[in-house]
C-alpha positions in Angstrom: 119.7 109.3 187.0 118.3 112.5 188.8 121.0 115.6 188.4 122.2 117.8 191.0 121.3 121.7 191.7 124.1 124.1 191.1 124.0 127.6 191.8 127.2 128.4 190.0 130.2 126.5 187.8 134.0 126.9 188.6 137.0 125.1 187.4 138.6 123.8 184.7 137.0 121.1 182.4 138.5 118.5 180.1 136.5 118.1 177.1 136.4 115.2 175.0 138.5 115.2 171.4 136.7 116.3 168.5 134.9 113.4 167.0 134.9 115.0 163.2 138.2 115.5 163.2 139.2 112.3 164.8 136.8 110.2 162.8 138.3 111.5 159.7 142.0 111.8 161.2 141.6 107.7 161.0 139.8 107.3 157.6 142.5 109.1 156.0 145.0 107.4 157.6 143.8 103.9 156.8 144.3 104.5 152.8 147.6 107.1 153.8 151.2 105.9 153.1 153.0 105.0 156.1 152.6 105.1 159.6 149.8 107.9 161.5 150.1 108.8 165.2 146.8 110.6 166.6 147.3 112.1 169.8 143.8 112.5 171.7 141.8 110.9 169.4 138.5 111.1 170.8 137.4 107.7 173.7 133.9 108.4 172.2 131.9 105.1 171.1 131.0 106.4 168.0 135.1 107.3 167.0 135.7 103.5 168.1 133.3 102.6 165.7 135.9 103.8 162.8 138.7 101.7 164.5 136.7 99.2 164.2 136.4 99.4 160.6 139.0 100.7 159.2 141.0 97.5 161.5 138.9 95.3 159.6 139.6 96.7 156.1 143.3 96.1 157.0 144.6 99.2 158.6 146.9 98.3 161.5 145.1 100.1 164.2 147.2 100.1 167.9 145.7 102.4 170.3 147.1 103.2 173.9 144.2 105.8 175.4 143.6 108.2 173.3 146.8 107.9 171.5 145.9 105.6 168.4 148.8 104.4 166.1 147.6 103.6 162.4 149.3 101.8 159.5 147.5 102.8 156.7 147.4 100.7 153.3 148.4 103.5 150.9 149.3 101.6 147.3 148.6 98.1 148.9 144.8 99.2 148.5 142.4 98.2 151.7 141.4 94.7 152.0 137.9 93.1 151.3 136.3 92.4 155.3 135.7 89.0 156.5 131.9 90.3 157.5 129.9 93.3 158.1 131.5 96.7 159.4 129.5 97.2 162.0 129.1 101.5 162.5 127.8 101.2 165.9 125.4 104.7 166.4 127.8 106.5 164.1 126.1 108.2 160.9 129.9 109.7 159.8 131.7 106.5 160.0 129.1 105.0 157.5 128.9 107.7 155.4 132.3 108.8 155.0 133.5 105.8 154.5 130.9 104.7 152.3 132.8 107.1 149.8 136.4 105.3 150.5 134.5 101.9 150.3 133.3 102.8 146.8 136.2 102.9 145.0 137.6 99.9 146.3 137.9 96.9 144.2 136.2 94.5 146.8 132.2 94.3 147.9 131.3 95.2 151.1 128.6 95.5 153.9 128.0 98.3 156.1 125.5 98.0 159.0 124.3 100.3 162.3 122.6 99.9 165.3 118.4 100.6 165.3 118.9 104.1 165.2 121.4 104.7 162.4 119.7 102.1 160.2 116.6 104.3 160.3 118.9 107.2 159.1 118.6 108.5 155.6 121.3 107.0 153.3 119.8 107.6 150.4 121.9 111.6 150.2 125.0 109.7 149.7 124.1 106.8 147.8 122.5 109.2 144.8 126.0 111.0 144.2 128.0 107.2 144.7 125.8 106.2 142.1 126.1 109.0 139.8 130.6 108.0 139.9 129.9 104.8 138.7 129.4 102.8 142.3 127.2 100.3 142.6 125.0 100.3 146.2 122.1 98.0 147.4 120.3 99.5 150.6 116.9 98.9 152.2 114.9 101.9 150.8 117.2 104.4 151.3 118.9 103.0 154.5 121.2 100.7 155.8 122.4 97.9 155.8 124.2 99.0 152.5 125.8 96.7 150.6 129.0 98.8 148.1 129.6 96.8 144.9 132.7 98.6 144.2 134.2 96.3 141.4 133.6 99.2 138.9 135.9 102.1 138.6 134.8 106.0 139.9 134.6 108.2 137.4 134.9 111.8 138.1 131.5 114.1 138.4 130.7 117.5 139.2 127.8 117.4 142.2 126.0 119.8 143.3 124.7 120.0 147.1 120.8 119.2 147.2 121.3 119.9 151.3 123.7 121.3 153.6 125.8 118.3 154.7 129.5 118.1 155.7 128.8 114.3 155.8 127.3 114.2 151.8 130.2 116.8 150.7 132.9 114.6 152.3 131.3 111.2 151.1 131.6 112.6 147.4 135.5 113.9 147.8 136.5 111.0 149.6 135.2 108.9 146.4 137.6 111.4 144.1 140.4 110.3 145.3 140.1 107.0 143.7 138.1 108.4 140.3 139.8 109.2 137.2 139.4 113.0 137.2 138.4 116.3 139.0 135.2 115.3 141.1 133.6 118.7 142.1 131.3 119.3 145.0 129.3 122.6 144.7 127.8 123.9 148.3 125.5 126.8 148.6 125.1 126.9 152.6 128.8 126.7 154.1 129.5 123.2 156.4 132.4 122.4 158.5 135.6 121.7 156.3 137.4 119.7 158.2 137.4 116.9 155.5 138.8 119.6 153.6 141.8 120.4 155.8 142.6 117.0 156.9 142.7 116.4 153.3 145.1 119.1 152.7 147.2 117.4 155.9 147.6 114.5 154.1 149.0 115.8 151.0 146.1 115.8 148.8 145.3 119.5 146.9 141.9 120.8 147.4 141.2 123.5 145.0 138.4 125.9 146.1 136.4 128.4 143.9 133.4 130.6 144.0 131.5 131.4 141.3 129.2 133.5 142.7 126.4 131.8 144.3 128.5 128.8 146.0 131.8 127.5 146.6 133.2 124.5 144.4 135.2 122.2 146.2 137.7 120.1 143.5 140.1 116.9 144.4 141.7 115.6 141.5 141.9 111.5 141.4 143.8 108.9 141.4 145.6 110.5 144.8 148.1 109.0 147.3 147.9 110.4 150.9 151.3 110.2 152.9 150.7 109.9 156.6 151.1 112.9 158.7 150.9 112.9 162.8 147.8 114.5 164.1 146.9 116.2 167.3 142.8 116.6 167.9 141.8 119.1 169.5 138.9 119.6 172.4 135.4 119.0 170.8 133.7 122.4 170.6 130.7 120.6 170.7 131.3 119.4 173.7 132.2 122.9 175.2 129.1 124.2 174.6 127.1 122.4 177.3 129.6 124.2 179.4 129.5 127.7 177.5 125.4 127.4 178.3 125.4 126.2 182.0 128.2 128.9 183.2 126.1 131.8 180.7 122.7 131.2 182.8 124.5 131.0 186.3 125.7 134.2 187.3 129.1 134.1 188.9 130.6 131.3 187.3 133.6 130.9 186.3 134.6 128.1 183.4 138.1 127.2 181.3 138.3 124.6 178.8 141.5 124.7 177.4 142.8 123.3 173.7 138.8 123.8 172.0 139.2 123.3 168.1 137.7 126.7 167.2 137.6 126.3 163.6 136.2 128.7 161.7 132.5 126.7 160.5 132.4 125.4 164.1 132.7 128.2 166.3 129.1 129.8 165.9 128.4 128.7 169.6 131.0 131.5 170.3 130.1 134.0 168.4 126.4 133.5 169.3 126.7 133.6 173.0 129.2 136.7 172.8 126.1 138.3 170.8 124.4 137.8 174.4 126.9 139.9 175.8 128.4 136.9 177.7 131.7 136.8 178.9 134.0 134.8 177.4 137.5 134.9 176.3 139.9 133.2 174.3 143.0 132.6 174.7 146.5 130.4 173.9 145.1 130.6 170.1 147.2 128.4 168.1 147.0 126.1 164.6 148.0 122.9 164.7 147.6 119.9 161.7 145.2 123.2 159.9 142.8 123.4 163.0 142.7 126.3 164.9 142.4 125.9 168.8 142.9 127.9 172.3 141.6 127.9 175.7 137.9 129.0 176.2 137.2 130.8 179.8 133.5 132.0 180.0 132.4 133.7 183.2 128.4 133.8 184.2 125.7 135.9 183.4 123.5 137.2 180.4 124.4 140.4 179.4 121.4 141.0 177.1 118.9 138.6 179.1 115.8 140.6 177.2 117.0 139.9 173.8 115.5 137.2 171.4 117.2 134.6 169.0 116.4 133.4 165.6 118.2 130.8 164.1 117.5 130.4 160.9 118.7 129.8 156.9 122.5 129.7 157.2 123.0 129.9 161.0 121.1 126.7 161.4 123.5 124.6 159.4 126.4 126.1 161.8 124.8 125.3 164.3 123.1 122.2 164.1 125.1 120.1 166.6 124.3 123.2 169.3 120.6 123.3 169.1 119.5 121.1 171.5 121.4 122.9 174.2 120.5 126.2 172.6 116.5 125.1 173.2 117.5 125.1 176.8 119.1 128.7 176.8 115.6 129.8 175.0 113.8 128.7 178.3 115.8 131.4 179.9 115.6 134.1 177.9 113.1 136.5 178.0 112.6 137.1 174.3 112.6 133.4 173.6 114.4 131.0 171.1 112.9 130.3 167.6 114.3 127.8 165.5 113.9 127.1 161.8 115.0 125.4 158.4 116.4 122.5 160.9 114.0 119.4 159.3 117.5 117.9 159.5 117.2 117.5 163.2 114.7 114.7 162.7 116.8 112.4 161.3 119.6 112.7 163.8 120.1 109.9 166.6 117.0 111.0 167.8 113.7 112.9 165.6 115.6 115.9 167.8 113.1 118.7 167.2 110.0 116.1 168.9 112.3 115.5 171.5 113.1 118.8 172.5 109.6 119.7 172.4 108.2 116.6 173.9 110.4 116.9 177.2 110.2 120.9 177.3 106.8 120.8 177.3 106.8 117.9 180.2 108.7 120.1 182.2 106.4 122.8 181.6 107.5 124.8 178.9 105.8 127.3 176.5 106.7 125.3 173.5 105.9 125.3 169.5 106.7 122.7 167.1 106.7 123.5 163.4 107.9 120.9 160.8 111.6 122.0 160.3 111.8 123.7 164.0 110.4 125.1 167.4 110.0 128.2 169.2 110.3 128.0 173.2 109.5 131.1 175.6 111.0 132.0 178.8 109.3 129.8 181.0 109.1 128.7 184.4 109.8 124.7 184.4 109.6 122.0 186.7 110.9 119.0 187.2 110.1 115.8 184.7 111.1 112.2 183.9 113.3 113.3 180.8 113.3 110.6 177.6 116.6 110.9 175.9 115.3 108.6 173.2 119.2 107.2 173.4 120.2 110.4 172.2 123.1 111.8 173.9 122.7 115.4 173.2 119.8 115.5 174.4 120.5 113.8 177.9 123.1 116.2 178.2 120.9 119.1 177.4 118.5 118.4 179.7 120.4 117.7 182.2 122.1 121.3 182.0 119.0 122.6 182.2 117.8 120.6 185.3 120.9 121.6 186.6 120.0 125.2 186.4 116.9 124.8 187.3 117.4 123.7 190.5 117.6 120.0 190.1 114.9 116.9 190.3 114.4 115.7 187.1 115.7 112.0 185.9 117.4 111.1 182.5 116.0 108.3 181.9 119.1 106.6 179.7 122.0 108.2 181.1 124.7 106.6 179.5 124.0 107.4 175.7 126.5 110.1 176.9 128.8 107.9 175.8 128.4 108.5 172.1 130.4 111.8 172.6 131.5 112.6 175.9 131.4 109.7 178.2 132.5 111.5 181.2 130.2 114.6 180.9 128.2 113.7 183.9 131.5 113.1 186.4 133.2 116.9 184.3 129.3 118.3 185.5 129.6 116.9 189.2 133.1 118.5 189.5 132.8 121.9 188.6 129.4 122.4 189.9 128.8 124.4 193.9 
């Protein structure tokens, strides 16, 4: 697919739903009393993947577009599966539910495509181990097979890494230990587990004691079901928030953008740029925070640099990719570093960024948990997405503003996250 040249953005985008929150709007509602309506729960392949198999654990899952009715189990417990559940691409939907899957008095399997079976698994099967679970895995990766015929027992686990993913696994496994089962974090992750939790009628106590915050659930729980409305992917957004910054006189709203509070360093970051954006319609609904984004083009501080490093990294982790193509544009650069987790994304993301930057001419560094990238003055290449949707999307933003001519080689890996991204592109783009 070759992408289009736009000299500026206007109009109103649509963005997907917010795959976290909808991946874990569905978990909880499979082991939730009573009946769960999500409204815009995210189309995304990856989201479907958690349908999938939470359907085949025994959850009644009826889904009319993005409106997805679910029956959980509650005291009737989840059902053993006839076969496999199959995670598709998805690296939450194994490892979340690895930590409902543990507690359950059935075995089970859990398998990916290529690329999520080269994921590590190992950072959630150490802590599942430590409560008592019993896991086989192919040196530290999927498929993984959950004995979970012995009962959880409660622990107190402290975060080797910054993970939502790991800190979620572990409290999702409380709920069916005999116990308070803490997770410590040092380096603050998105808490949506957390509030979704707290949606559902389960009591997450949260502490400091000075050089992290302790996260408690206290087990056996029971989760009553609770409608849910997702809102717009922030994610998503900041494609958007980057194309309209770097093309001077555009003009961009996405309305109902979950701007929670350990997701919204996109914002913050761009804003730093002197970039115009405003928020407004703020409002909370199910304990997310959303309102409408509008962001109008143009750098106001085109000469400054950016370092992303230590704890900004870990907010911004999903952003980086399109934050390497910002760097091109800027004429103190882009450095990136403690971000080794990037390699073990859908993609090794840190060679691909480089890789394809430097094809399209680039000044481009690669360091082992990072890169730096100077302003530069590219042309176009034959981009390889590696399957990875962020970075199809990310490149093709910056083809976009770069006057067009280069070809994504796998185009619709988009569809991990954002399957329309390319059709929202063509329509807002003059």
């Amino acid at each position: 697919m070759k992408i289009g040249y736009a000299t500026t953005l206007k109009g109103t985008v649509t963005l997907p739903a917010d795959k976290s929150i909808s991946h874990r709007a569905a978990l909880l509602a499979a082991i939730a009393e009573g009946e769960t309506i999500v409204e815009n729960y995210a189309e995304s392949d990856d989201c479907t993947s958690t349908l999938r198999c939470i359907a085949s654990l025994g959850a009644k899952v009826e889904r009319d577009g993005s409106t997805v009715k679910i029956t959980g189990r509650g005291d009737e417990g989840l059902v053993g599966p006839s076969g496999p559940l199959d995670c598709g691409n998805s690296g939450t939907t194994m490892r979340l539910l690895a930590g409902i899957l543990a507690g359950q008095p059935f075995t089970s399997a859990m398998i990916g495509d290529d690329s999520l079976q080269s994921r590590p698994m190992k950072r959630i099967v150490e802590p599942l181990t430590m409560m008592g679970a019993t896991i086989d895995s192919s040196d530290g990766h999927a498929p993984l097979i959950i004995h979970g015929m012995t009962p959880l027992h409660a622990i107190g686990y402290d975060m080797p890494i910054s993970s939502a993913q790991v800190k979620s696994c572990v409290l999702l496994a409380g709920l069916f230990a005999d116990g308070e089962t803490s997770v410590t974090e040092y380096v603050a992750t998105r808490d949506h587990t957390e509030r979704m939790l707290a949606w559902f009628g389960v009591n997450v106590l949260e502490r400091s004691d000075g050089a992290g915050t302790i996260l408690t659930v206290s087990g056996p729980a029971q989760l009553t079901a609770r409608d849910i409305v997702v809102p717009g992917d922030i994610s998503a957004a900041a494609f958007f928030l980057v194309a309209a910054a770097c093309l001077p006189g555009s003009d961009i709203t996405m309305p109902n953008v979950g701007l929670n509070p350990t997701r919204r360093a996109i914002v913050d970051l761009l804003l730093g740029l002197g970039v115009d954006i405003q928020i407004t319609d703020e409002q909370n609904n199910c304990n997310e925070p959303s309102g409408t984004i509008r962001v109008r083009g143009g750098i106001g501080h085109p000469y400054r640099s950016l370092k992303i490093h230590g704890e900004r990294t870990a907010a911004l982790i999903d952003e980086i990719p399109i934050l390497a193509m910002l760097g091109t544009q800027l004429s103190g650069g882009l450095e990136v570093r403690d971000a080794s987790d990037l390699r073990t994304k859908e993609s090794d993301r840190i060679s691909s960024i480089v890789d394809n930057l430097g094809m399209m001419g680039a000044f481009v560094d690669e360091f082992d948990d990072g890169f730096a990238v100077d302003l530069s003055i590219l042309s176009p290449a034959n981009i390889e997405t590696r399957g990875d949707h962020r970075i199809a999307m990310a490149f093709a933003i910056l083809d976009l503003i770069n006057g067009g001519g280069s070809t994504i080689d796998y185009p619709e890996c988009v569809a991990v996250s954002f399957p329309n991204f390319f059709e929202a592109l063509r329509e807002v783009s003059q």
